[in-house]
N, C-alpha and C positions, 0 to 999 in steps of 0.2 A: 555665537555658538559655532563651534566646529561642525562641519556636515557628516554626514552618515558614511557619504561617500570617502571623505580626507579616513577620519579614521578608520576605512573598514582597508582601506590601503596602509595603515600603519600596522594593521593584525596582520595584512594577507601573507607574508612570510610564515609566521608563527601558526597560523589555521593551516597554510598547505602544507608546513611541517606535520601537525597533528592528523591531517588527513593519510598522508603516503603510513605513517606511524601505525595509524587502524588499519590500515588497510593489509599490514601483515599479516594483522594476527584477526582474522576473521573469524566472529564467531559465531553460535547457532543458535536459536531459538529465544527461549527466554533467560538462561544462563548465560551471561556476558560477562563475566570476571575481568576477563585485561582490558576490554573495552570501558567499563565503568570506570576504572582505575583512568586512564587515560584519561576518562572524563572530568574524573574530581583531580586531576593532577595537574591540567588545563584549566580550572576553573578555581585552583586555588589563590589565595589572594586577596579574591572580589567580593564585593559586599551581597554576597547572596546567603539566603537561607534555605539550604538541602536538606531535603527528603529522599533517602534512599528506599527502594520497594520493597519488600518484604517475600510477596512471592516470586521476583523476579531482580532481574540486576538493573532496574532502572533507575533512573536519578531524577529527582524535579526540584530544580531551582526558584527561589522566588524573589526577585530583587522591586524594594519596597521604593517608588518614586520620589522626591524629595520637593514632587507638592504637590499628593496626595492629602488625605484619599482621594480616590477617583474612580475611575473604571479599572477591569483587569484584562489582561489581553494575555494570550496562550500563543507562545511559538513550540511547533512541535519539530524534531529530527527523530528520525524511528533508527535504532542503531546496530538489526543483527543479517546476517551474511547470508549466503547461500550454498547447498551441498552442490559445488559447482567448481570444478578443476580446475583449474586458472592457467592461459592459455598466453596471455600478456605479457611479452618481453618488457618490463621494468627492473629498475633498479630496486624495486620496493614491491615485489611480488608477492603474495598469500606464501606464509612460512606454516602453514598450516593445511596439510596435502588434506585433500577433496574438496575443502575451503575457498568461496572469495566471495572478495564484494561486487559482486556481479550486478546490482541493482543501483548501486552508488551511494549506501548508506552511510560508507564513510563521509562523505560529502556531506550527506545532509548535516551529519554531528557535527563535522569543522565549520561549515557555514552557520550553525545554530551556536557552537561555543563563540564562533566572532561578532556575532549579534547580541550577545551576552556581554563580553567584553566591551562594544561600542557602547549598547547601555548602561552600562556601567560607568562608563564615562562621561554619561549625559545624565543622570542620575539625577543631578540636581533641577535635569531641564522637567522631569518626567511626571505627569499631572497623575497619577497610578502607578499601578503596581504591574509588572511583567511576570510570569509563570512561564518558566522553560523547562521542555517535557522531554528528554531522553528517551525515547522507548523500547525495548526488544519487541522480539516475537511478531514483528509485520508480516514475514515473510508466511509466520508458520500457524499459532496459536493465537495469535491476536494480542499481544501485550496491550493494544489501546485499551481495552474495556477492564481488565485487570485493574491498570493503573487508576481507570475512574470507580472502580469497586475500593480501592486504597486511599479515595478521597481527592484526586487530581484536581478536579473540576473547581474544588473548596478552597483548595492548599493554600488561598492569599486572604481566606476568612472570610469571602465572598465567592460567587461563583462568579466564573468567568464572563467578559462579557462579548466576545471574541475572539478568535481561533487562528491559525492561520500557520500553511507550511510550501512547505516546495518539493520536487521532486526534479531531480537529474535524470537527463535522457541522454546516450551513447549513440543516437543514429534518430532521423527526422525532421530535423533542424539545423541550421549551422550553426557555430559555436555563438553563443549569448544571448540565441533567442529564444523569449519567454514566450509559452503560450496559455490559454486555459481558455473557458466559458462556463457562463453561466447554469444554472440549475444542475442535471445529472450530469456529472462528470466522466465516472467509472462506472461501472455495471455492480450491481450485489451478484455473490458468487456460491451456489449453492452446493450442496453435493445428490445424487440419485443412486443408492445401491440398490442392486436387485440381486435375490435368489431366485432361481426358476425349481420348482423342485420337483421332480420326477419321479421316475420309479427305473433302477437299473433292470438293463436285461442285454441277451447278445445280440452283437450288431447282424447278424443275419438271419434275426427276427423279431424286427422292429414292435411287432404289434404283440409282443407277450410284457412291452414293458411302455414306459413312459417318457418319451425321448424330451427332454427340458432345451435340448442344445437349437433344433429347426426352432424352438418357439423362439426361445431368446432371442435368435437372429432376425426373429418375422418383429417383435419387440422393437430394434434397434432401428430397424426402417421407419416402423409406424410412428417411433417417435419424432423423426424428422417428417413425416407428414403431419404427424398433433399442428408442431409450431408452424407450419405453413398454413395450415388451414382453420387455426383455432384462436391466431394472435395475430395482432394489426402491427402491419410492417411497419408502422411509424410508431410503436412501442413495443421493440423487439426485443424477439427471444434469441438465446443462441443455447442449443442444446449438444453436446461432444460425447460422445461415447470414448470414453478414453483406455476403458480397459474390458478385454471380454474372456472367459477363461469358461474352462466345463470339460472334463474326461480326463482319462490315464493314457487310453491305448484305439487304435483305430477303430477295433472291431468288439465295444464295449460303449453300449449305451449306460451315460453317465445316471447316478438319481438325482443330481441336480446342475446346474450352469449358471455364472453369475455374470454382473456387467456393472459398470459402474461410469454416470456422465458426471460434468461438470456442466449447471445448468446457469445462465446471466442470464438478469434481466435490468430493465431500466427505471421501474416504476412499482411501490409496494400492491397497486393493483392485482399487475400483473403478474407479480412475485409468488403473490397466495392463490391466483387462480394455478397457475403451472404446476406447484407441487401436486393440487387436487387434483389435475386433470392427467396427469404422467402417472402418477398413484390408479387413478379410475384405471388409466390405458393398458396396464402393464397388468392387471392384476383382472381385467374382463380379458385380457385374451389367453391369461392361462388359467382362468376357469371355461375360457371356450374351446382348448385342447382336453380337459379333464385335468390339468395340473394344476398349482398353486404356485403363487407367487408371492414371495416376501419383499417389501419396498422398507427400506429406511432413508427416508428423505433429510436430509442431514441441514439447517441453517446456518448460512456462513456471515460471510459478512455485505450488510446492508449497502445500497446505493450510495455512491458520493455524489454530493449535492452542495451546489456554491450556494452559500446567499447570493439573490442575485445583486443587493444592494453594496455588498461587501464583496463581491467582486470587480463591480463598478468601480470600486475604490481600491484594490488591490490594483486593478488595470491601472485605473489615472494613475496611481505611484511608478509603477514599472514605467510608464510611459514619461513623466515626467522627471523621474530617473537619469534615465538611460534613452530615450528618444524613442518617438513612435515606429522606426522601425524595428525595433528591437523586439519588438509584443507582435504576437499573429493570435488571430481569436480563432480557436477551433470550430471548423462546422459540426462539429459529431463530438459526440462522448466515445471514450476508446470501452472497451469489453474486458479490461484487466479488474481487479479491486482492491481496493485498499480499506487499513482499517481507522483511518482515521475517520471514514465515515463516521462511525459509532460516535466521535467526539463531535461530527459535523450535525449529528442527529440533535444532540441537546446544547448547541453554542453555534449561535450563526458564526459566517466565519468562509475562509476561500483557501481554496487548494491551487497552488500555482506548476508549470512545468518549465525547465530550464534546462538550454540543450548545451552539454558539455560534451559535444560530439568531434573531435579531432581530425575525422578524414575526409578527405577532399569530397566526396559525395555523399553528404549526411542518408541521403536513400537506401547507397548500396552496406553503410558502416553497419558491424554487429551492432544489434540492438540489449538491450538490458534484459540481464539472466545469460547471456551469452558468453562462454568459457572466453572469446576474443572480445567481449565490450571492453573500451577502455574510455576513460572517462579524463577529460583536458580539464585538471583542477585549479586553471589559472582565471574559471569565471566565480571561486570561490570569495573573492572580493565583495562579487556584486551581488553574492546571496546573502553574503552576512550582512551588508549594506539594505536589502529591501529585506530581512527580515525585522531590523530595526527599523527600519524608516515606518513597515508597517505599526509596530509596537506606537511609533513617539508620535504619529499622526493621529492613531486611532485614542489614544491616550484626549491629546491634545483638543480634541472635539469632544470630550467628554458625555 
């Protein structure tokens, strides 16, 4: 049988071709038009069975084993851009002004259609059925959960019995090395609005009105004491106050001031006490000015979480691959989110990281979302290579 590797070097032309190709035309959220196109125009030919979304432009393939039945295994590439000006001297830059692929999803898709391709080619080796999951909307709305309200999960007549994807990183590694760990990966990523609401009056008579804007601010403090003093630094919080607003004009107390964090955590413990407790915080200290406070605690998206047995097993493949120095195992879970959680929550399964970082000191290089990430799409061989290798292994142990 031909290796994963031999043929993922016969696509790599044709994948980096499809890769620089998305990578023009970047698109946003969950309408992806010329990226889906792309996708079924790369993926015509091959013996798959497509499902396109309904509420969204995504594609799910499903190529049936040829000595099945057996288990089913889900490779996912999530496929839309970022409002993010592109900054990157290439040949093949974002022809779509505010537009890029700043995160590297082109990547993932060409690495996901070459692992499609290769299995396709091993078709006959494949003891099950593979699900490949195109997705939008990571960046913004969440396309995972979408797609499994349209059936993903089902789509080979079975549920899934494993999950499994990669992510490109522009700066923290040198080029081709994978990294991940076990259990919480990523952080769940919430949202915290407040209104402070007042009562207007003029500013050089504070006490005829209700001034919302000093509370707010006493607000934005306290909340960075809550999580010091309310949560165990070995299952941490990170709370940002990212935006704060209240008034027209100098000498005009406003009727009300708002603020708005981004709150992570690591643990659904944790997750549900915070909301309670930032709600309690915010809302006893403007009943202790005499004012009110309105909280919308907003649910985003849940903790990333490896199996840890199914990462065990992603590692041994990357390592066996490509050589053990190629893999570095994280001490820490990073504080970004993803929403492949959601799909991690109901299909064990592993999230891997792969450094297509190009400049000489992976530390100082722009990192991902950065108008200057530029991403070296010559380790696009070896994703589409260990996305399949994962599929025909985990297949193979049935």
């Amino acid at each position: 049988m031909t290796s994963t590797l031999e043929l993922a070097g016969q696509v790599g032309a044709d994948i980096i071709g499809l890769r620089r190709a998305l990578h023009q035309v970047p698109e946003y959220d969950l309408d992806l038009p010329k990226t889906q196109r792309l996708i079924l125009d790369a993926l015509e030919g091959l013996p798959l069975e497509i499902t396109l979304g309904k509420e969204l432009s995504s594609v799910t393939a499903v190529l049936r084993g040829g000595r099945g039945p057996g288990p089913a295994v889900l490779l996912r590439g999530d496929m839309d851009a970022l409002p993010v000006t592109e900054r990157v001297d290439v040949p093949y830059v974002s022809q779509h002004p505010g537009l890029m692929h700043a995160c590297g999803h082109d990547l993932h898709v060409a690495g996901l259609v070459g692992a499609a391709k290769i299995l396709c080619a091993l078709q006959a080796e494949l003891a099950g059925d593979v699900v490949f999951m195109f997705q939008p909307g990571e960046e913004t709305s969440g396309g995972a959960p979408i797609m499994m309200r349209e059936g993903l999960l089902d789509i080979a007549g079975r549920r899934v019995d494993s999950a499994y994807c990669l992510h490109v990183q522009s700066a923290g590694d040198p080029l081709g090395v994978w990294n991940s760990k076990a259990g919480p990966l990523m952080a769940a990523a919430d949202q915290l609005h407040v209104r402070v609401v007042g009562q207007g009056a003029h500013g050089s008579e504070p006490f005829r009105g209700k001034d919302p804007i000093p509370v707010a601010c006493e607000m934005v403090g306290a909340l960075q004491t809550l999580v010091t003093r309310q949560f165990d630094v070995f299952d941490p919080v990170v709370l940002t106050v990212g935006r704060i607003a209240g008034g027209t004009k100098e000498n005009i107390i406003p009727d009300d001031a708002f603020f708005d964090a981004t709150v992570r955590t690591f643990s659904a413990e944790t997750r549900a006490k915070v909301q309670q407790a930032t709600t309690q915080l915010v809302e006893g200290m403007a009943a202790a000015h005499g004012l009110v406070a309105e909280v919308d605690y907003r649910i985003g998206y849940p903790v990333t979480v490896n199996d840890p047995a199914e990462y065990e097993f992603a590692r041994d493949t990357i390592v066996d691959l490509f050589g053990p120095a190629r893999f570095r195992e994280r001490p820490n879970a990073e504080c970004g989110a993803e929403d492949m959680s959601f799909v991690l929550e109901q299909v064990p399964g592993a999230y891997v990281n792969l450094s297509a970082c190009n400049a000489p000191n992976p530390d100082t290089a722009p990192d991902n979302h950065s108008p200057l990430a530029h991403f070296d799409d010559s380790v696009l061989p070896d994703a589409a290579a260990l996305l399949a290798e994962l599929a025909l292994r985990r297949l193979s142990r049935g």
